[in-house]
C-alpha positions in Angstrom: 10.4 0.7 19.9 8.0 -0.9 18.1 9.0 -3.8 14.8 7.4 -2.4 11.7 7.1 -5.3 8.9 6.8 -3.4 5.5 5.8 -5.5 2.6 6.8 -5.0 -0.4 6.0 -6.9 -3.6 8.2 -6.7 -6.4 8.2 -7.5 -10.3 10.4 -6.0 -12.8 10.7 -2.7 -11.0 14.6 -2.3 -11.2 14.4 0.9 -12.4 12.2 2.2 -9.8 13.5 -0.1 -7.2 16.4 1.7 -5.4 14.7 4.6 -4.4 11.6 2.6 -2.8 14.0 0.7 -0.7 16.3 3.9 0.1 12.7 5.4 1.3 12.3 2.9 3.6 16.1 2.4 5.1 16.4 6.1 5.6 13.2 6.5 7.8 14.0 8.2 10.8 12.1 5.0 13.1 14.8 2.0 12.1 13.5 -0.6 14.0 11.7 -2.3 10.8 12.4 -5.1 8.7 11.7 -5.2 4.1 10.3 -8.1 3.6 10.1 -8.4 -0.4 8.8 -10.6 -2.8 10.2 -10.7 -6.1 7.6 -12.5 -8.6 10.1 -14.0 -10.7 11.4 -10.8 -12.3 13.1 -10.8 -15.2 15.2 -7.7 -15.3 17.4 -7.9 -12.5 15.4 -6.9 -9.6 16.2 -9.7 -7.6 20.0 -9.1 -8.1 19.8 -5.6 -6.4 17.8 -7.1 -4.0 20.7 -9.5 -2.8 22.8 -6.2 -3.3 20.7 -4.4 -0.8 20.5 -7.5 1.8 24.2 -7.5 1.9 24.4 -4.2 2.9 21.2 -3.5 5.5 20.3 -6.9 7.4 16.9 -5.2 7.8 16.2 -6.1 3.7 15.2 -9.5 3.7 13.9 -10.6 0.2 12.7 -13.8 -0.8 12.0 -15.3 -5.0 8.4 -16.4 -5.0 8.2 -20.1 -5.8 6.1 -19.5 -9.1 4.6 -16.3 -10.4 1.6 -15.0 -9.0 0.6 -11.7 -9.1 1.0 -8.7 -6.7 -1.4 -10.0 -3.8 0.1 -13.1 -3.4 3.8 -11.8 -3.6 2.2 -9.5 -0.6 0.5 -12.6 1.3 4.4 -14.5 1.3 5.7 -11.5 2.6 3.0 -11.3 5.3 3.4 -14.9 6.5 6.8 -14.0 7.4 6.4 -11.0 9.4 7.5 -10.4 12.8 6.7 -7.1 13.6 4.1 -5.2 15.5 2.7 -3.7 12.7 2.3 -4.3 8.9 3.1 -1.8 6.5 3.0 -1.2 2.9 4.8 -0.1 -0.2 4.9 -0.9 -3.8 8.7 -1.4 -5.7 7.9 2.1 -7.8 6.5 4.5 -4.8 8.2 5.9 -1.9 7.6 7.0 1.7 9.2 10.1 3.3 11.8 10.3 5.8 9.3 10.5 9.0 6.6 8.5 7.7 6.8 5.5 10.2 7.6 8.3 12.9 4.8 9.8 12.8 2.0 7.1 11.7 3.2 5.0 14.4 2.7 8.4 17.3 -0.3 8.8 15.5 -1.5 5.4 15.8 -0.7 5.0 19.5 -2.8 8.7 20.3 -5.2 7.5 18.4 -6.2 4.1 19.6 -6.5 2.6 15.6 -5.2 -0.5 15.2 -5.6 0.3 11.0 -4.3 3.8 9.8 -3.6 5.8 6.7 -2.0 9.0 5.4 -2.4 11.6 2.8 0.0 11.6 0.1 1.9 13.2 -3.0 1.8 12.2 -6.4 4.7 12.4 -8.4 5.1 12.0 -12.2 6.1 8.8 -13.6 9.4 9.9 -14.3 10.1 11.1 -11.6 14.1 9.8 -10.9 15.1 11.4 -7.6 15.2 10.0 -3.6 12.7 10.6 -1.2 15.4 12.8 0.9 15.2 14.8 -2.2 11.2 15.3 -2.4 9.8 18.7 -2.8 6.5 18.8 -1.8 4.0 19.8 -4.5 0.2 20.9 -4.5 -0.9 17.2 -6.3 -2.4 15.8 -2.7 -4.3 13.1 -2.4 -5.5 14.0 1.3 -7.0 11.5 3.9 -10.7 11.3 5.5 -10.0 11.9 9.1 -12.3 9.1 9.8 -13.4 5.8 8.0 -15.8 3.0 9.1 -16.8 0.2 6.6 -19.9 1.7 5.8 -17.9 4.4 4.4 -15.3 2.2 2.5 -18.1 0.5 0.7 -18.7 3.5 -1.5 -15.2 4.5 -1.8 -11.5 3.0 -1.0 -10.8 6.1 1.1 -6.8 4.2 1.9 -3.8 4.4 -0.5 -1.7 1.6 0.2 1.7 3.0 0.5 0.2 4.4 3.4 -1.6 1.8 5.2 -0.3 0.2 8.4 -2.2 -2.3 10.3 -1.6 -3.6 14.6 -0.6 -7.2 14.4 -0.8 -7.3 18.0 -4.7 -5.9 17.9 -6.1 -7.6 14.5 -3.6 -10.3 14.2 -1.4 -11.8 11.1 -4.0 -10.7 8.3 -3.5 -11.5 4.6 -4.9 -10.5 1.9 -7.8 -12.4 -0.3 -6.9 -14.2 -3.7 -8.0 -12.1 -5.7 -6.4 -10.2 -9.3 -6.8 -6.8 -8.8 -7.8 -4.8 -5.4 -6.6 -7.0 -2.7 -5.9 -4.3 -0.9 -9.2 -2.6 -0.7 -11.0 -6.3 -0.1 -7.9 -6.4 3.5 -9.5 -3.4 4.4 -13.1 -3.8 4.4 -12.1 -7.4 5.7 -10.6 -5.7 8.4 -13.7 -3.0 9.0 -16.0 -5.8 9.0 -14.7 -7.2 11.9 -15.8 -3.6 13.8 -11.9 -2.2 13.4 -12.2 1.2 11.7 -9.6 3.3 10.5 -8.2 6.9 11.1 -6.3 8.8 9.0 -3.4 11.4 9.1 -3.9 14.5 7.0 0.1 15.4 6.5 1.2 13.6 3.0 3.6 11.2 4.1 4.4 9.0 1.1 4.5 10.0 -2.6 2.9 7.5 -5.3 3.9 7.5 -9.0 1.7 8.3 -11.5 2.1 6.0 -14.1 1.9 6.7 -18.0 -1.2 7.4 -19.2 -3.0 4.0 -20.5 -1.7 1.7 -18.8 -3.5 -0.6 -16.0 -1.8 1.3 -13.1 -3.2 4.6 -14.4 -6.4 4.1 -15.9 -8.5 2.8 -12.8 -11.5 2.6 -14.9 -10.4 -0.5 -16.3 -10.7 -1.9 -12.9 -14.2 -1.4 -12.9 -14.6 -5.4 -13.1 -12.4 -6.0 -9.8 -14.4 -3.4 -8.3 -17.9 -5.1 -9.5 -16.5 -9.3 -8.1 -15.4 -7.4 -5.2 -18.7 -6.2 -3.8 -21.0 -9.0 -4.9 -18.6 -12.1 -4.9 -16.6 -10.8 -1.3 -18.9 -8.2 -0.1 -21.7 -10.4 -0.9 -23.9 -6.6 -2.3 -27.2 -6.8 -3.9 -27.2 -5.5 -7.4 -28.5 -2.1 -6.1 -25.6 -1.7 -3.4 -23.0 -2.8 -5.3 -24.3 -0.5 -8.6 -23.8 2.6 -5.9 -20.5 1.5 -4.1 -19.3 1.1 -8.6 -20.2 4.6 -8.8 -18.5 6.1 -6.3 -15.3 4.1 -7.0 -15.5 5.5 -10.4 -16.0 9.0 -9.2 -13.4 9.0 -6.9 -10.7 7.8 -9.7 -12.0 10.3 -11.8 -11.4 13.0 -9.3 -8.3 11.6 -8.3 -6.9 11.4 -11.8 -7.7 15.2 -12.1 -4.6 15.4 -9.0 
C-alpha cells in the first residue's frame, strides 16, 4: 500500500488537537505517517503531542526551532516526508474515517498526481470525533476538474483535502509567504502542466471559526490574495484585479455555507 505523509502544522490548538489526530489514526488506510510541527505553542500542544507519539509510532512530531508561521511549520514537515503522497490537515479540522481510502482509489483511476475533495463544515464549537460526524447539508462541494487557468480566478482546493504524488511532482514545498501558501503550492504545481481533479463525496469536515477573526473573515485576506498574483503570479493589474474578485466572491459565497 501506498505511504501517505500528512502534514500537519500546529500552534496552540490543544483544544482542538485530539480529535484532528484521532481523524487521522482511525483512517481505515493505516499505512501513513503525522508528521507535525508545533510552532512553539504555548499551551500544551506539544505535550499531547509526545502523549500521542508514545502511543501510535505513526505520530511523529517535531518543535520548530523558532516561530514561524503556518507555512513554514508545513515546509519542516514536508522536508521530512517519506511517503508517496503528501497530505494535509490543520490541528482544528478533521478528516473522515475513509478519506485516504478513497482519495488515494480515486487518484490512481484517475491519473492526478494533485487531488481534492468536497467537504463539511462544522461549527466552531463543535467538540465531537470524526467517528462521530453526522453529515450535515453545509457542503463545500468540489469542481470535478481544475487547470491553472481556472485556479487563477478562484482557489477551487480546501486544504484538508489536498493530496499531492511525490513520486510524480516530487518533494514540493510551499513558498514563504504569510497567508495563502497553500493556494501559491497549487498554482505552483498547475503551472508546471499538473492539473488537479476533484472528488465530489465530502470527505473531511473544516471548522468554522468565530465570526471576526482572521480564520473566518477571508476578506481580510484580500492583501495576500493581491502579493500573490502580482508578486508570485507575476498578473498585470487587470488580471490580477479579476482573479481579486473572484476570490472575494467565492468567500462570500462560501461564508453563506
Amino acid at each position: 500500500m501506498p505511504l501517505v505523509s500528512v502534514v500537519m502544522p500546529v500552534y496552540n490548538s490543544a483544544a482542538t488537537l485530539g480529535a484532528a489526530v484521532r481523524s487521522v489514526l482511525t483512517q481505515t488506510h493505516s499505512d501513513l505517517e503525522l508528521l507535525v510541527t508545533d510552532d512553539q505553542s504555548s499551551d500544551g500542544s506539544m505535550d499531547l503531542l509526545r502523549e500521542f507519539a508514545e502511543q501510535d509510532e505513526r505520530v511523529l512530531p517535531e518543535s520548530a526551532p523558532e516561530q514561524g508561521g503556518a507555512g513554514r511549520a508545513r515546509n519542516l514537515a514536508i522536508e521530512r516526508a517519506r511517503g508517496d503522497y503528501v497530505a494535509f490537515l490543520d490541528s482544528d479540522d478533521m478528516w473522515l474515517p475513509e478519506k485516504t481510502e478513497k482519495q488515494l482509489a480515486f487518484a490512481a483511476e484517475a491519473t492526478a498526481p494533485l487531488t481534492f475533495t468536497s467537504y463539511f463544515k462544522m461549527d466552531a464549537d463543535y467538540d465531537g470525533e470524526s467517528t462521530d460526524w453526522v453529515p450535515n447539508g453545509r457542503v463545500i462541494r468540489a469542481r470535478e476538474h481544475v487547470d491553472y487557468r481556472a485556479m487563477l480566478v478562484q482557489d477551487h482546493i480546501g486544504a484538508l483535502t489536498a493530496m499531492y504524488d511525490r513520486n510524480v511532482l516530487g518533494t514540493r514545498l510551499m513558498p514563504e509567504m504569510r497567508k495563502r501558501q497553500d493556494y501559491a503550492l497549487w498554482l505552483l504545481i498547475m503551472r508546471d502542466g499538473a492539473d488537479a481533479r476533484g472528488l465530489a463525496e465530502p470527505l473531511a469536515v473544516y471548522r468554522a471559526h468565530q465570526a471576526g477573526s482572521l480564520s473566518s473573515n477571508k476578506l481580510s485576506l484580500v492583501q495576500y490574495n493581491w502579493a500573490l498574483y502580482r508578486k508570485h503570479e507575476h498578473l498585470s493589474v487587470p488580471r490580477a484585479t479579476r482573479a481579486l474578485a473572484g476570490a472575494v466572491w467565492q468567500s462570500l459565497r462560501n461564508s453563506r455555507i
